[in-house]
C-alpha positions in Angstrom: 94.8 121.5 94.6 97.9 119.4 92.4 97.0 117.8 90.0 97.7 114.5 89.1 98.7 112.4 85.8 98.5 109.3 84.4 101.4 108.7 81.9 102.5 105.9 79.6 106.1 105.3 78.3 107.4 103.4 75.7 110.8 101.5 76.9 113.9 101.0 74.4 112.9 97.3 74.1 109.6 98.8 73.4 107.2 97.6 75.8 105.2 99.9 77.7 105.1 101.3 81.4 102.3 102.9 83.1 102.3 105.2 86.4 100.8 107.6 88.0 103.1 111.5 89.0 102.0 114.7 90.4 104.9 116.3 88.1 105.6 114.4 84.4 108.9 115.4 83.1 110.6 115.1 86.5 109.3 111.3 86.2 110.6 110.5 82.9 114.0 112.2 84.1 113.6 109.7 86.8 113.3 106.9 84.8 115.8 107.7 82.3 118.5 108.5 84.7 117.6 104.9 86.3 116.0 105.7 89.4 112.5 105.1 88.3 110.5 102.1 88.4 112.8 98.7 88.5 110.8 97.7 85.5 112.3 100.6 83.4 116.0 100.8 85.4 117.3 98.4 82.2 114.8 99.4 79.5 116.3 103.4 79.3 116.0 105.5 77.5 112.0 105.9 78.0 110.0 108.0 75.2 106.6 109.5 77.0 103.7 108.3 75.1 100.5 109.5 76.6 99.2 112.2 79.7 96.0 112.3 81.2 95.1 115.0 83.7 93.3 114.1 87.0 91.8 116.3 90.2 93.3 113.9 92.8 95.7 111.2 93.0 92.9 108.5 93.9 90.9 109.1 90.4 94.6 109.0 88.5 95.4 105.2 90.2 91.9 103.9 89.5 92.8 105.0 86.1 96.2 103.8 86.1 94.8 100.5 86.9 92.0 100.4 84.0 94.5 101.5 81.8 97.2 98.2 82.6 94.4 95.7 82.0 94.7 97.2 78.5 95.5 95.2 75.3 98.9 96.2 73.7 96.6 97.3 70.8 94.3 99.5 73.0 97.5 101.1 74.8 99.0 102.4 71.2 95.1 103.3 69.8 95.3 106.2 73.0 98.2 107.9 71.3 98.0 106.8 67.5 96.7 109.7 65.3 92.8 108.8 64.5 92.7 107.5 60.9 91.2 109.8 58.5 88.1 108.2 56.7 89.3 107.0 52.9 86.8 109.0 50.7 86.7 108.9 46.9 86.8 111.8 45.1 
């Protein structure tokens, strides 16, 4: 069975684009060569921010969807390193 991914880009004027591909790097390709998404065609190049695996295409959309009623905050928390805990020595 193909698996499926959810995927998030950051654009040159560094907003963010989320879709759904059965094969990742040929996407981005696509969108940096301008044939992707109309929202990206003038936004090149794209830097991939975020991947998330899925069984079937149906479970990455529903995701795809959660994922754009995101806040812009919420979006970057996904792939920002977790903050280590300040200790004192």
């Amino acid at each position: 069975m193909e698996q499926w991914f959810v995927y998030i880009i950051e654009c040159s004027d560094s907003t963010f684009y989320i879709g759904t591909t059965n094969d990742v790097e040929k996407r981005i390709a696509k969108h940096n060569s301008g044939k992707g998404a109309k929202y990206t065609r003038g936004r090149t190049p794209v830097k991939l921010k975020y991947t998330q695996a899925f069984e079937n295409r149906s479970e990455a959309c529903k995701h795809e969807y959660k994922l754009k009623r995101y806040s812009r905050e919420e979006k970057i928390a996904l792939f920002s390193p977790t903050p280590s805990p300040h200790r004192r020595g």
